[in-house]
MDTraj code that builds the backbone (N, CA, C; nanometers):
import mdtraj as md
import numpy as np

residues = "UNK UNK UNK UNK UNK UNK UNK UNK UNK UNK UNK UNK UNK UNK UNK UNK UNK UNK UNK UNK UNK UNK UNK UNK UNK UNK UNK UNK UNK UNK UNK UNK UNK UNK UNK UNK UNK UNK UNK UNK UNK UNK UNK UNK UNK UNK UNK UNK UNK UNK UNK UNK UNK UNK UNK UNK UNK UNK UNK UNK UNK UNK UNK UNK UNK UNK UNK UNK UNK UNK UNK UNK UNK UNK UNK UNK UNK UNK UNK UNK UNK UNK UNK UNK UNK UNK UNK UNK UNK UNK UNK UNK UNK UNK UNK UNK UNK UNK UNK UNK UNK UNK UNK UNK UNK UNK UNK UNK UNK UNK UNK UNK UNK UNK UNK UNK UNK UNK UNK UNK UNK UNK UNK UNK UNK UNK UNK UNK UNK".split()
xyz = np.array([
    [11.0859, 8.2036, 8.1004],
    [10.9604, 8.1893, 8.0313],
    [10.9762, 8.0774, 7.9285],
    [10.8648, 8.0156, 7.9330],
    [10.8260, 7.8677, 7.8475],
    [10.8463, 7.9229, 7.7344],
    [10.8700, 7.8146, 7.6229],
    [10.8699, 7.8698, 7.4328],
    [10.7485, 7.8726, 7.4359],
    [10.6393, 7.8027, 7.4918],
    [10.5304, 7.8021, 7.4624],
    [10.4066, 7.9274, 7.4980],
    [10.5068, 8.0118, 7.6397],
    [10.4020, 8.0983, 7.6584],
    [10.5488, 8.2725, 7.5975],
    [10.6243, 8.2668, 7.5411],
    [10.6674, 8.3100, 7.4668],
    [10.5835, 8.2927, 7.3392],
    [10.5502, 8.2169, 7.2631],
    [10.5159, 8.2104, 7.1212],
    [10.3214, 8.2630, 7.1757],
    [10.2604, 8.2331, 7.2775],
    [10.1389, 8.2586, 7.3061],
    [10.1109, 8.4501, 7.3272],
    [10.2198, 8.4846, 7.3561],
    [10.2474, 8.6442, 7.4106],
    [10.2774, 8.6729, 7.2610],
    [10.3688, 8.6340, 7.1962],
    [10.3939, 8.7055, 7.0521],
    [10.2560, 8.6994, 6.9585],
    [10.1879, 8.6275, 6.9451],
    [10.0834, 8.6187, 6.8748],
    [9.9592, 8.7159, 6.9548],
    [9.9871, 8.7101, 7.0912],
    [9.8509, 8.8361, 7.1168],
    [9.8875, 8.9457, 7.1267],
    [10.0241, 8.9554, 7.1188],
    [10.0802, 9.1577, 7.0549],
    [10.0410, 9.1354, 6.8993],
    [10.0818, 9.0252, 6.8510],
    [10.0217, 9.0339, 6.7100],
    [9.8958, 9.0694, 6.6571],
    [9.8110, 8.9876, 6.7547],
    [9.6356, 8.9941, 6.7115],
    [9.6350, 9.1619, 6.7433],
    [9.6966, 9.2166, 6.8803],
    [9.6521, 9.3363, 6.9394],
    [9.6630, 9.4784, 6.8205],
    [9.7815, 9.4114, 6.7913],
    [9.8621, 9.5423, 6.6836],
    [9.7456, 9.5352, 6.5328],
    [9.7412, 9.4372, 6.4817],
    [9.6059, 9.4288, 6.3574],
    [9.4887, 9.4753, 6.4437],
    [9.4328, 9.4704, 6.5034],
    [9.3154, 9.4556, 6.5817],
    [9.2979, 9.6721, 6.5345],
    [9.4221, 9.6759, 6.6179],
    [9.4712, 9.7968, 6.6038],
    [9.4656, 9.8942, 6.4883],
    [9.5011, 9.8606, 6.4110],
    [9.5204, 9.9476, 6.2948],
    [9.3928, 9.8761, 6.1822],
    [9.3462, 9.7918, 6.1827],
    [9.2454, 9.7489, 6.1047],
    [9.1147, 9.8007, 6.1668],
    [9.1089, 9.8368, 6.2791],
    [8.9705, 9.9311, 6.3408],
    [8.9997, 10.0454, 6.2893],
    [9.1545, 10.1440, 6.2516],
    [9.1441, 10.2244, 6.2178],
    [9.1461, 10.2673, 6.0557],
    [9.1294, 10.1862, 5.9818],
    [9.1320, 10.1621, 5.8210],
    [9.0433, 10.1606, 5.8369],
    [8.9432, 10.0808, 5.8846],
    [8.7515, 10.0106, 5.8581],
    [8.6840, 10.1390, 5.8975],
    [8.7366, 10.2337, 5.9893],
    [8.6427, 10.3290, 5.9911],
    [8.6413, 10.4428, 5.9138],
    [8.7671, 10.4532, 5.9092],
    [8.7798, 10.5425, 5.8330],
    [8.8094, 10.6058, 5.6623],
    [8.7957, 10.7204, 5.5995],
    [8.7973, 10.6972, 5.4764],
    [8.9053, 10.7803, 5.3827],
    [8.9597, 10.8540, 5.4835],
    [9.0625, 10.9467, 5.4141],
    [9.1926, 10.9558, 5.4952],
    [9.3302, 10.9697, 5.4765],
    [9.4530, 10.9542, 5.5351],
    [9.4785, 11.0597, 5.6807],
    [9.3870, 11.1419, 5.6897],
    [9.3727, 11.2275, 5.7773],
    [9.2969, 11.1857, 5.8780],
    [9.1375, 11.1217, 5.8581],
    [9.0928, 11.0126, 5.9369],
    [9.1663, 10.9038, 5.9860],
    [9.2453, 10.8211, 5.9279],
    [9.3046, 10.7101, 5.9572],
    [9.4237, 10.7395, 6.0434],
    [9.4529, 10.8653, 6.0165],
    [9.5953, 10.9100, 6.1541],
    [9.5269, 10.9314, 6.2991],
    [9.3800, 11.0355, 6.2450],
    [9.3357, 11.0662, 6.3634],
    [9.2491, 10.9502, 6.4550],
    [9.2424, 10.8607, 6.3706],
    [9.1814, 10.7242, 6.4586],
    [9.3464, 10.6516, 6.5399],
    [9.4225, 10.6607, 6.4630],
    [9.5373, 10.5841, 6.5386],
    [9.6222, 10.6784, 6.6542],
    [9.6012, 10.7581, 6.6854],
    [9.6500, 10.8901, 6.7155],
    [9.5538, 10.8705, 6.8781],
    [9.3959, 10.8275, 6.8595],
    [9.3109, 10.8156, 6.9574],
    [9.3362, 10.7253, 7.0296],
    [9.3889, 10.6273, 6.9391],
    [9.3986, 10.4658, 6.9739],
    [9.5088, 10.4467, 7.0801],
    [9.6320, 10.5287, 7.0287],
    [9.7425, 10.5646, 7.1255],
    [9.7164, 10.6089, 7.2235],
    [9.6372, 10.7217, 7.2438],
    [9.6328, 10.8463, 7.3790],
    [9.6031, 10.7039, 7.3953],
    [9.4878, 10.6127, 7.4569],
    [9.4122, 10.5196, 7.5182],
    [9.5394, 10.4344, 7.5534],
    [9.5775, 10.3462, 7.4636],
    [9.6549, 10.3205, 7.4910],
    [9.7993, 10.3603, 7.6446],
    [9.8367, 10.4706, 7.5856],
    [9.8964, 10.5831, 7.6826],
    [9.8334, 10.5569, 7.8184],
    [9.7241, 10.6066, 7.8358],
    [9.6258, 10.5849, 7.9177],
    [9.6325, 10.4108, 8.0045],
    [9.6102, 10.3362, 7.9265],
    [9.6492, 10.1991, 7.9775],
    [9.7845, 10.1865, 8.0227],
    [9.8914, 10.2298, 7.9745],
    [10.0165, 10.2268, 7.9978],
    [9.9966, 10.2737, 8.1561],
    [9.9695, 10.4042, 8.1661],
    [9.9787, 10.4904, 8.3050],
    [9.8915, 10.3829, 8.4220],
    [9.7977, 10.3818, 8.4034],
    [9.7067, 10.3327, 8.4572],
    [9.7587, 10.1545, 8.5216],
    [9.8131, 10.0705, 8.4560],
    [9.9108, 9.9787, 8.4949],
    [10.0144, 10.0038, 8.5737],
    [10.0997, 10.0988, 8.5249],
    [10.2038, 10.1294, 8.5996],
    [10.1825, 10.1669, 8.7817],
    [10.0536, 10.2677, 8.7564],
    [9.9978, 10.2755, 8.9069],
    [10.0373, 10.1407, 8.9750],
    [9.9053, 10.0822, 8.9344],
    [9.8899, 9.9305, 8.9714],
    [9.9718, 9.8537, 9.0041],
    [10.0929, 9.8612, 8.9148],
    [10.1507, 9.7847, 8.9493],
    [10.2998, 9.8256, 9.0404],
    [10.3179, 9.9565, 9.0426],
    [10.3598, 9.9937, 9.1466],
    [10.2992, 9.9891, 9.3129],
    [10.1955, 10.0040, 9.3301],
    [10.1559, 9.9508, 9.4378],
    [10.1105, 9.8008, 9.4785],
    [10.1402, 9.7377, 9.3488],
    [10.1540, 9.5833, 9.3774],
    [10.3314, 9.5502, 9.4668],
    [10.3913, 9.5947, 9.3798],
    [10.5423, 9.5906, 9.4112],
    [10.5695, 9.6272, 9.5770],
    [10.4992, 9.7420, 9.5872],
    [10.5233, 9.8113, 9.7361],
    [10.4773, 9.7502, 9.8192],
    [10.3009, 9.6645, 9.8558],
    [10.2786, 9.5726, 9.8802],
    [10.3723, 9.4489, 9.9353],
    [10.4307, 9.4308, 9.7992],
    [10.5086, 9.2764, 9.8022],
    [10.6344, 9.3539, 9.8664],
    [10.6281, 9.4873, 9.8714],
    [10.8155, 9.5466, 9.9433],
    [10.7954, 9.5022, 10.1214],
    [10.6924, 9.5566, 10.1389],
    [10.6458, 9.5650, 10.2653],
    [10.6173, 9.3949, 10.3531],
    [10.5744, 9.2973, 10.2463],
    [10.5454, 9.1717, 10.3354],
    [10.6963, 9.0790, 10.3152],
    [10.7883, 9.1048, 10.2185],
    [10.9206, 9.1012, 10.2025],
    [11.0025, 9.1464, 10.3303],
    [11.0111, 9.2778, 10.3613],
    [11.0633, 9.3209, 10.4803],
    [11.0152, 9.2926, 10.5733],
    [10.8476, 9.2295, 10.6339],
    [10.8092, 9.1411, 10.7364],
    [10.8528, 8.9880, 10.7532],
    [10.8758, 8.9425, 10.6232],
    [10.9539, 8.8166, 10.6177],
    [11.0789, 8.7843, 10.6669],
    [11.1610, 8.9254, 10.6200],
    [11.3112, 8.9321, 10.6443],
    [11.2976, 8.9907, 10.8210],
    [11.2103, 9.0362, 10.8371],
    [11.2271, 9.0887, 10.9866],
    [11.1944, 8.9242, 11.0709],
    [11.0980, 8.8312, 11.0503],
    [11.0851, 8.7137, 11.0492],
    [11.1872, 8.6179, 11.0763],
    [11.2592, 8.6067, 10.9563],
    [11.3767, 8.5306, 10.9749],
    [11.4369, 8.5585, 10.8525],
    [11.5723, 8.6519, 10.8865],
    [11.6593, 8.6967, 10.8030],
    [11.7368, 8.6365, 10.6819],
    [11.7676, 8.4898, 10.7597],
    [11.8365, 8.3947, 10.7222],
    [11.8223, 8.3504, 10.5482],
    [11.6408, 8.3130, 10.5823],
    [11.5524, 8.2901, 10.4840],
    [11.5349, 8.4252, 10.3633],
    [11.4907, 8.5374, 10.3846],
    [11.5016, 8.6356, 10.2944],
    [11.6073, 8.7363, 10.2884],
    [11.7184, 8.7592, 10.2338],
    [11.8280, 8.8485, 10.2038],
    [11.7477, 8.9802, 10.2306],
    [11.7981, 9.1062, 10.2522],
    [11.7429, 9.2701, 10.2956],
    [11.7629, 9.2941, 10.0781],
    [11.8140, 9.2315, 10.0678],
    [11.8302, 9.2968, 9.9127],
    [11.6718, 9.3113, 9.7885],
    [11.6050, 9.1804, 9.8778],
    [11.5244, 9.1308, 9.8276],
    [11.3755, 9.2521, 9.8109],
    [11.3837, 9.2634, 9.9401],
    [11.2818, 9.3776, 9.9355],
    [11.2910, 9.5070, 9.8946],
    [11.4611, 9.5623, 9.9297],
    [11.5288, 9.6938, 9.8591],
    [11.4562, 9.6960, 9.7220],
    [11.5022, 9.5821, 9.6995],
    [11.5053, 9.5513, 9.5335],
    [11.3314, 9.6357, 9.4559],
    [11.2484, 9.5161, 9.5403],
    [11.0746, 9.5964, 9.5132],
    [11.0853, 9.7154, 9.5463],
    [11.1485, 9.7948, 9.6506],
    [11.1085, 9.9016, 9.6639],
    [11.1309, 10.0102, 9.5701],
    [11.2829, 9.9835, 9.5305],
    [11.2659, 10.0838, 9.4020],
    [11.2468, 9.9918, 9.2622],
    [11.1378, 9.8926, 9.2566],
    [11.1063, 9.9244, 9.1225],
    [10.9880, 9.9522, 9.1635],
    [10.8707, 9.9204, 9.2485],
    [10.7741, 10.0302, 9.3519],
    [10.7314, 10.1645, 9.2720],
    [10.8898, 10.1970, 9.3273],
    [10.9249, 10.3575, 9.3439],
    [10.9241, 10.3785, 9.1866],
    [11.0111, 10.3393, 9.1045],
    [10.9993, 10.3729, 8.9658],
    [10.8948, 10.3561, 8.8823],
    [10.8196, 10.2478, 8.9138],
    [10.6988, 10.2424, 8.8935],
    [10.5652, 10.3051, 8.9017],
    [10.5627, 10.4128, 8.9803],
    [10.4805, 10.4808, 9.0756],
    [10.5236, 10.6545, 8.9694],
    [10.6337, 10.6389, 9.0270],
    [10.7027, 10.7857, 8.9006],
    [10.7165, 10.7814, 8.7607],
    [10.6867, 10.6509, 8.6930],
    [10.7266, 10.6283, 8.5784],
    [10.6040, 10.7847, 8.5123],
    [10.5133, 10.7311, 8.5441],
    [10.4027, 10.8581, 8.4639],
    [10.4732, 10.9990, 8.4590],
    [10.5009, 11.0626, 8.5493],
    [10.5225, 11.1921, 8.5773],
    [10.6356, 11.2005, 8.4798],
    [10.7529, 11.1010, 8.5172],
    [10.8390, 11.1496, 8.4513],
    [10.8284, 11.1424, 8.3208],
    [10.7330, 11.0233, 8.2600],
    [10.7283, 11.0478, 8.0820],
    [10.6737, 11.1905, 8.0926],
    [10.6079, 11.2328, 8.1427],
    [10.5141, 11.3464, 8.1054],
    [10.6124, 11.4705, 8.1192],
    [10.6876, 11.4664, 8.2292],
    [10.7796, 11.5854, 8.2285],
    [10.9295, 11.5707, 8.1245],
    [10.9596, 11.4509, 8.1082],
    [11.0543, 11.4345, 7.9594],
    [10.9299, 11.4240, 7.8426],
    [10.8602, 11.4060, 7.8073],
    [10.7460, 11.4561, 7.7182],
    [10.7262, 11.6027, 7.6805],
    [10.7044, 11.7038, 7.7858],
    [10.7286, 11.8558, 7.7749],
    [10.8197, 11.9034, 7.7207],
    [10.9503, 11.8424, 7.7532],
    [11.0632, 11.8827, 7.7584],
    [11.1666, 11.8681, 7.5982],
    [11.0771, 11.7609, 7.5921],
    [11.1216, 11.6981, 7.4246],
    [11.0548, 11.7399, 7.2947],
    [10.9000, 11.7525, 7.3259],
    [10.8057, 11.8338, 7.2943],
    [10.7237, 11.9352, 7.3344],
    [10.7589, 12.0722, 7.3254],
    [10.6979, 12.1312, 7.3925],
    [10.6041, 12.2005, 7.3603],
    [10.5002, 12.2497, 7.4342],
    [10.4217, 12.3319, 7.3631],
    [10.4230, 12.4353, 7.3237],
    [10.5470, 12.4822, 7.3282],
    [10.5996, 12.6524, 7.2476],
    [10.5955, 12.6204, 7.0827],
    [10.5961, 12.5060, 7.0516],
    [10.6641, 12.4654, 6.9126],
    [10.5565, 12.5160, 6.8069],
    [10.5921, 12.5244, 6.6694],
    [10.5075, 12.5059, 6.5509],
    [10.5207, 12.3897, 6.5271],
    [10.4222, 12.3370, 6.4082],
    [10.4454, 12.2422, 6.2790],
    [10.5003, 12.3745, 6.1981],
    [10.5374, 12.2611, 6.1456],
    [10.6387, 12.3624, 5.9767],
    [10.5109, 12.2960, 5.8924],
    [10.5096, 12.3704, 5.7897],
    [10.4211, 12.3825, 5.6916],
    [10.4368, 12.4327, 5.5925],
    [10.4174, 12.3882, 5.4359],
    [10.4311, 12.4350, 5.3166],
    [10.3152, 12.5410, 5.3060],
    [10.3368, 12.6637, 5.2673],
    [10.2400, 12.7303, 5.1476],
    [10.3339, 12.7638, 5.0092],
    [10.2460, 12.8192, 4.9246],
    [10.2455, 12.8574, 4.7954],
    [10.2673, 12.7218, 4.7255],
    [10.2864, 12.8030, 4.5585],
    [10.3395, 12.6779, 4.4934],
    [10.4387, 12.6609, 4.4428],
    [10.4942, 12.5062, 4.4495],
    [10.6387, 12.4606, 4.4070],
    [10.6657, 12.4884, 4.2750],
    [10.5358, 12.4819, 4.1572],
    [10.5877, 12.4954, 4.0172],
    [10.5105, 12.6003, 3.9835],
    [10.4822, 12.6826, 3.8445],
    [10.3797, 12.7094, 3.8157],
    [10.4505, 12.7117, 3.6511],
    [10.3358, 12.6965, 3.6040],
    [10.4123, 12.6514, 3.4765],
    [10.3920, 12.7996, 3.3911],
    [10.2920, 12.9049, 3.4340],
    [10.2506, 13.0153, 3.3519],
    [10.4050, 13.1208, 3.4160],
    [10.4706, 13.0915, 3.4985],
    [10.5636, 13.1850, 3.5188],
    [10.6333, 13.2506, 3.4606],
    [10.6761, 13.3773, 3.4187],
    [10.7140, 13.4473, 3.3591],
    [10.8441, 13.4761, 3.4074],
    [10.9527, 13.4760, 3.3684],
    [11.0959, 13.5435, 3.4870],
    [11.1618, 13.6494, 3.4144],
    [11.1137, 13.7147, 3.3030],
    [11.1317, 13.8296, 3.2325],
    [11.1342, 13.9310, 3.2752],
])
top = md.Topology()
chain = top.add_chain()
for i, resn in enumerate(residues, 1):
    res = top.add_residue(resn, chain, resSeq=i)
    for name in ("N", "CA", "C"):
        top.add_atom(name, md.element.get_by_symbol(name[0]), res)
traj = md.Trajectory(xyz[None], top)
């Protein structure tokens, strides 16, 4: 990759990431709002993540398949490694979802609490008499 489309990619994760968190300041007005806007922003996000990965696992498989017509073609010209190669990133690509989701469960699960403070830490009328 060019410096030039290196420095073009760093600046639109840049714009993306402000874009990001400044929609969720502007709307909102209290620290509880502003988590739960970035919190939304993620699932979506998440969502885009999965949703690519599809895609682009069956781009890969695609390109596995006219790879191994090439190499069936003329061997000479395409190595068998070449298409192996797409197939399992294809393949990992295609599973990537499931498996965040099942190491997701597994790391977080839904048996869990939040921990949480009650009472109070000081009280100044306390008596220990």
């Amino acid at each position: 990759m060019t410096f030039q489309r290196k420095k073009i990619l760093k600046s639109m994760l840049a714009f993306s990431l402000c874009t990001l968190t400044m929609s969720a300041f502007a709307l909102s007005q209290n620290l509880g709002q502003i988590s739960a806007q970035i919190y939304g922003n993620l699932s979506n996000l998440s969502k885009l993540i999965t949703a690519g990965s599809y895609v682009a696992g069956l781009g890969f498989s695609i390109g596995a398949i006219m790879k191994f017509k090439a190499h069936k073609d003329n061997p000479t010209q395409v190595p068998v490694g070449t298409p192996a190669a797409l197939v399992f990133i294809a393949a990992s690509l295609l599973f990537l979802p499931s498996i965040l989701g099942t190491t997701g469960a597994t790391i977080f699960s839904d048996g869990g609490t939040v921990a949480t403070s009650t009472g109070t830490a000081w009280d100044p009328n306390f008596d220990d008499t």
